[in-house]
C-alpha positions in Angstrom: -36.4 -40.0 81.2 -37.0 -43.1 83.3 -39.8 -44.1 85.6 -38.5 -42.9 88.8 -38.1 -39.6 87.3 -41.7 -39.7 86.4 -43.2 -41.0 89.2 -41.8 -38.2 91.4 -43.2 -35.8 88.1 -46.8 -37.3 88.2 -46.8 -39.8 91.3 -50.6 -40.2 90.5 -50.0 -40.8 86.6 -51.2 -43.8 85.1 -48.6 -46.8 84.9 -49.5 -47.7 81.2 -49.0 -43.9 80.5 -45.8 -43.4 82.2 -44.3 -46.8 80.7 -45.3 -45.7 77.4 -43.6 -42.4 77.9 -40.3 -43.7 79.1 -40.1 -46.3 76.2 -40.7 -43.1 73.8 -37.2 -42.1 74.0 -36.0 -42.4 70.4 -39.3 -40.5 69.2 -38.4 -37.7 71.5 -34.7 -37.7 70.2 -36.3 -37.3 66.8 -38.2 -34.9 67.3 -35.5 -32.8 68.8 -37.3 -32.8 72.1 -33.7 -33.5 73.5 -32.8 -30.4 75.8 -33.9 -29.4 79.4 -35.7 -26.4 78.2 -38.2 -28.5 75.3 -38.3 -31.6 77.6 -39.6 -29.1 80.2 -41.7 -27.4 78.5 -43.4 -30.5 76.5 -43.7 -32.6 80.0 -45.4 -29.5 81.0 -47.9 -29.1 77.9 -48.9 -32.9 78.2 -49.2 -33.0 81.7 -52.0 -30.4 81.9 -53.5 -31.6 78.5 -53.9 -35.8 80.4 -54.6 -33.9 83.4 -51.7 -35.6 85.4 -51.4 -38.6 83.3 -54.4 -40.0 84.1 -56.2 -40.0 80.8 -55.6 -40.4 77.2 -58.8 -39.9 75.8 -61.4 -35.7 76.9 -63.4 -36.3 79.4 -65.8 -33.8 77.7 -68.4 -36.4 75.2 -67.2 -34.3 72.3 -70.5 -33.0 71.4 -69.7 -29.1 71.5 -67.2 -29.8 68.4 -70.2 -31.4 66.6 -70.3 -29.5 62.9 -67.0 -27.8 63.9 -65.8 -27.5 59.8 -62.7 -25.9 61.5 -62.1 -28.6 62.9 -63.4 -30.7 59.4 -66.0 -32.4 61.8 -68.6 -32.9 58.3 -70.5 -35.7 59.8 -72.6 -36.8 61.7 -71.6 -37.6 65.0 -68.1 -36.4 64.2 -67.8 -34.2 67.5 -68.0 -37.3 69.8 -65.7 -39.7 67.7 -63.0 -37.4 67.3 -63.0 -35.3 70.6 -60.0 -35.3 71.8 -57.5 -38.5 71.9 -53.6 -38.9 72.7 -51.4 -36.7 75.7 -52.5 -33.6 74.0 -55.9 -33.9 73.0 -55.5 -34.5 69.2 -59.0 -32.8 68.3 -61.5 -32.9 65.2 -61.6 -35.2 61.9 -58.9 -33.3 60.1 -56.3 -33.5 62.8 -57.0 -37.4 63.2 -56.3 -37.5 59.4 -53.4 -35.3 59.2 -52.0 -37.7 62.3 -52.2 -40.7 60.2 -50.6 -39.7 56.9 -47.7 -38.2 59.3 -47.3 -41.8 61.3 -47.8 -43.9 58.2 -45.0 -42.2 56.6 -42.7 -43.2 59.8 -44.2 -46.5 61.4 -45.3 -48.5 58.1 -48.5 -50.1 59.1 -49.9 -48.1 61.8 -53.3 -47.5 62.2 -56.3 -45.7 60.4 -56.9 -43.3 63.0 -59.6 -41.7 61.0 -61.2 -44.7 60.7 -60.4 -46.1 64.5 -59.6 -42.9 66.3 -59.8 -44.4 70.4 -56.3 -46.5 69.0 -55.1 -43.1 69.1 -55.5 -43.0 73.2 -53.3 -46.3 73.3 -49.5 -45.5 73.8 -47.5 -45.6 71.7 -49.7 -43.5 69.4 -51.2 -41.3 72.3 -47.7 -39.8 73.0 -46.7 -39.7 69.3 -49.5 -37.8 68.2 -48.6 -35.5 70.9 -44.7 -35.4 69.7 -46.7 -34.8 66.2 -48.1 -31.8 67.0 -45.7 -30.5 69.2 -43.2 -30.6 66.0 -45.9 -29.5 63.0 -46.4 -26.4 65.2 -42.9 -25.8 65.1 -43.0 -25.4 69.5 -39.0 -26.5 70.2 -37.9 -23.3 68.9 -41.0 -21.2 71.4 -38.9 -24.1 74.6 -36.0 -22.8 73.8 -37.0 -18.8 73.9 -39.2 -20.2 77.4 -42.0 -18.6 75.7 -44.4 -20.4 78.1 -47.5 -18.2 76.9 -46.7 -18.7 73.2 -46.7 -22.5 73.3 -49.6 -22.9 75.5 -51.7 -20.6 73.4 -50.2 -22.4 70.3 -51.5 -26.1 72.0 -54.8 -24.9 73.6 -56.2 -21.7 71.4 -56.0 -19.7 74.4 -54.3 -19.6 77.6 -56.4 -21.9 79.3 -54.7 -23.5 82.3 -51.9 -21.5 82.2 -51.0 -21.8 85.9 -51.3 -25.4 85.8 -49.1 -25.8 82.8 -46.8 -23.1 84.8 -46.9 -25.4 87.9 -46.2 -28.9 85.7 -43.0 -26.6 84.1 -41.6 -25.8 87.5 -42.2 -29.8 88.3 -40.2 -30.6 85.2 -37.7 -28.0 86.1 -36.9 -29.4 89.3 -36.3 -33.1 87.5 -35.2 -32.4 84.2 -34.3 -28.6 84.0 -30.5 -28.4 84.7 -27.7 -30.1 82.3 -26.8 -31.2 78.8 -29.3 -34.0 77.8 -27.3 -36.0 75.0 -29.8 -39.4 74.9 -33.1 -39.2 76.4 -33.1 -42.1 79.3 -29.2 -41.4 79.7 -28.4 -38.9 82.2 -31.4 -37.2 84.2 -30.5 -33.9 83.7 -30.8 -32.8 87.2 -29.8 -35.4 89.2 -27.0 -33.6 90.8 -26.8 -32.0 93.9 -25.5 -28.8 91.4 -28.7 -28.8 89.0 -30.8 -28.6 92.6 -28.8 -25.8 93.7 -29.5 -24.0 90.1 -33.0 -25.0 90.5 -33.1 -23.4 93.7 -30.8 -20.5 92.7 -33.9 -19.1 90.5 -37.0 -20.4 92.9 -38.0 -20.8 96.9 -38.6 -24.7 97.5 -41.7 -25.5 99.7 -39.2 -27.5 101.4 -36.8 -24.6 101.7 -39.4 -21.9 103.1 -40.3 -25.1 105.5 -36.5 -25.1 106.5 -36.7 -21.4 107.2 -39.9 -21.8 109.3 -38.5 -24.3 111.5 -35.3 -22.3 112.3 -37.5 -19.0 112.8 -40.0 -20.9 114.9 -36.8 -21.8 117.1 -35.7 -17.9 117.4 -39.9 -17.1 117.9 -39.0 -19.9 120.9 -36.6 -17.2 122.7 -38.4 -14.2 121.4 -39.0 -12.1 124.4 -35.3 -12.3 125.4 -34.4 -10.9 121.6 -37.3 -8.6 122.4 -36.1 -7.3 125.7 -32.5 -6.9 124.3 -33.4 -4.7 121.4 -35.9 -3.1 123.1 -38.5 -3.6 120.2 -42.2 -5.2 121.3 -42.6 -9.1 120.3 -44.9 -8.5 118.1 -43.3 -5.7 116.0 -39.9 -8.0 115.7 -42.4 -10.6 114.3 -44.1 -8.8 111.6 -40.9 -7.2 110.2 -39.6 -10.9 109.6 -42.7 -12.2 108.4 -42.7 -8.9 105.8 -39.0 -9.4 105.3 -39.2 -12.8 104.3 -42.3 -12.3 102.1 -40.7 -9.6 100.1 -37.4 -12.4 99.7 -40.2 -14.6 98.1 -41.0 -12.5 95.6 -37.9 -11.6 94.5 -37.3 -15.6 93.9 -40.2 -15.9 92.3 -39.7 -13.0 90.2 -36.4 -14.4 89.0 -37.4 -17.9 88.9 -39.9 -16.3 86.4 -37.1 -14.6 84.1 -34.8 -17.0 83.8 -36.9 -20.2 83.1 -40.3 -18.7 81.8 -39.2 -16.1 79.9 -41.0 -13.2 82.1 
């Protein structure tokens, strides 16, 4: 996962965030996030969650989660200090405190983030309290099943943006999504002109459908002498194709959906 491959991912992504996310390759190898389908589904998940890679830290102030005691917020103030932090929005004084006694047990003087919980919107800790909660909620095993629903309702307590994370997965899927990833920052897993092809082989590409245009704008061109020869009114030819070719997108969609999300 290097930073050409995330800057065509999130070209509007912060630098600092997609630096720290291409130096976290040996946390993502531990975690087991090391196959197209979790890499996928994960880039997807914290994607949505930074909104693009543009924030560590909720926009929300945090003051709806004041005397949340599911959330062990038993302070004052506690809704605002520990809104959400890190590429997945690490939420409420528990989970900050959980976070800590996990990362103290791997990276031997790491912060308190219970203590100092905005460190935990400074990579490296942003993306490891993400790869923390990814792994504590067990999600590699819901990647590899492409149980998109299931993880996003495991990360967010609902489906809340589930077409955005939907639209970061297909992103991720046209980057990372084809291929044996051995070493994260080795090979990108679809860098081959045979992982776009399988990409393509279960979706319709913008660019493809603007490929198709182009060549049916160039029949459209001589219309009236494909008209004329057929003996079928302009206007009638141009309504099957457009029907024709919309019921084509579907059924890519439809089996983009199967084979990747699990649909």
């Amino acid at each position: 996962m290097n930073i050409d491959e995330l800057k065509r991912f999130a070209p509007g992504g912060k630098p600092v965030i997609l630096a720290g996310l291409s130096a976290g390759s040996d946390d993502l190898h531990a975690a087991g996030i090391d196959t197209p389908l979790r890499i996928c589904h994960f880039m997807a998940q914290i994607a949505h969650e930074s909104d693009g890679f543009h924030t560590m830290t909720e926009y929300a102030s945090g003051a709806a989660y004041e005397g949340r005691e599911d959330l062990g917020n038993s302070e004052p103030g506690d809704g605002r200090k520990f809104k959400g932090h890190g590429l997945i929005q690490t939420t409420g004084r528990t989970n900050h405190r959980e976070f800590t006694a996990w990362a103290t047990s791997r990276y031997p003087g790491c912060p308190d983030f219970e203590k100092t919980p905005e460190q935990l919107a400074q990579m490296p800790w942003a993306l490891r309290s993400a790869i923390w909660y990814w792994t504590e909620r067990g999600l590699n095993r819901y990647a590899d099943k492409n149980d998109i629903r299931t993880i996003t309702k495991r990360v967010n307590g609902g489906y809340n943006g589930l077409a955005d994370r939907r639209a970061w997965f297909r992103k991720a899927v046209a980057i990372w999504g084809e291929g044996e990833v051995s070493e994260i920052g080795g090979k990108g897993v679809a860098s081959s002109n045979t992982g776009r092809a399988a990409l393509l082989g279960g979706g319709v590409s913008i660019a493809g459908l603007s490929s198709q245009a182009y060549e049916v704008s160039n029949l459209v061109n001589s219309g009236r002498d494909i008209s004329d020869a057929i003996g079928i009114p302009l206007i009638t030819l141009m309504l099957f194709v457009a029907v024709l070719g919309l019921l084509v997108y579907i059924f890519w969609d439809r089996l983009f959906l199967s084979k990747w999300e699990g649909l």
